[in-house]
N, C-alpha and C positions, 0 to 999 in steps of 0.2 A: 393503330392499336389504341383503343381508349384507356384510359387509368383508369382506375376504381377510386372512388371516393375514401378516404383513411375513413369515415368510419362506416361502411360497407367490409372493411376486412375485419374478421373476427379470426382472434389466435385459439388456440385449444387449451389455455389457459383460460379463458375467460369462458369461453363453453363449460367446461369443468366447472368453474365456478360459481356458473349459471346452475347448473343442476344440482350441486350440493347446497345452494342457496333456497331450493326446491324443494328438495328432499329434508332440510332443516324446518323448515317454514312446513311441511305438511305434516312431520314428527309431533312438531310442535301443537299444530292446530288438532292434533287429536290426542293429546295427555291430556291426562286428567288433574293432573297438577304443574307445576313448576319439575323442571327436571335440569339435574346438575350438570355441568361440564362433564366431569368423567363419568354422568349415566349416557350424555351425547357422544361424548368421546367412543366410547365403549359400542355403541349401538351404529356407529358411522363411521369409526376408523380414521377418527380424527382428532389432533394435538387443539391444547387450549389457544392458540394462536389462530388458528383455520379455523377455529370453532366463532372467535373473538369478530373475525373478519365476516365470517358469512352471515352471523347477527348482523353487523353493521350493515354491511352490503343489503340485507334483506327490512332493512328501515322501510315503514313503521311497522313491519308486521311482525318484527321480535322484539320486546323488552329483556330485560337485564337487571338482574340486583344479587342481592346476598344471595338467595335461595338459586339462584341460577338463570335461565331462561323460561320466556313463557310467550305463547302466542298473544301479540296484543287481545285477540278477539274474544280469549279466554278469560284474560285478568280485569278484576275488580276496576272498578274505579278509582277507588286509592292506591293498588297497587299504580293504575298510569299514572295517578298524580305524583305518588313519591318518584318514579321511575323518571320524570319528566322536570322536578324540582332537582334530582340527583346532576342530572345532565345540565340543566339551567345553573346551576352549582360550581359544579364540574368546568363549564366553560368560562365563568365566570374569574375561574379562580387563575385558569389559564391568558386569561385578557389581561388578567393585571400581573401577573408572571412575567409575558410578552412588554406590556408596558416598563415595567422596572425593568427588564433587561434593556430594552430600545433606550430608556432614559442614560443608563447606565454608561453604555456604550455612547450615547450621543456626549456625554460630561467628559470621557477618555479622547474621542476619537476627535469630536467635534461635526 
């Protein structure tokens, strides 16, 4: 009997995912504007968290900000630059979070 490769096996989670990741990303590539989590929500029968998640998972072809989601292919040029400053921002601010906690803990624990 051969074994399967681990990733050759796909759960029915991640199929799902795959497709609502699909179906988000081709919504998207056809509004005409930015459209809000609960106009997503509402239109796909999906909470802000699974909404949160499938953005991400569908990187770089969805952005994210105030106004909601938008197909990268759609938005401005500023919109990506803010969109892309937001995250460069965002992570930045989590490195140095990460850092003082690490220091923190190295001062306590040694």
């Amino acid at each position: 009997m051969q074994q399967l490769e681990l990733y050759q096996v796909r759960k029915p989670a991640d199929e799902l995912r795959q497709r609502r990741t699909a179906a988000l990303v081709e919504l998207l590539r056809f509004a005409e504007d930015w459209l809000t989590a609960k106009e997503i929500a509402k239109r796909m029968l999906l909470d802000d968290r699974q909404i949160r998640d499938l953005a991400e998972h569908a990187s770089p072809k969805i952005i994210s900000g105030d106004k909601g989601y938008r197909h990268t292919d759609r938005a401005t040029a500023e919109e990506i630059t803010h969109f892309v400053n937001r995250m460069e921002s965002q992570c930045k601010r989590m490195a140095d979070r990460a850092l003082a906690v690490r220091r923190y803990a190295h001062a306590r624990i040694g």
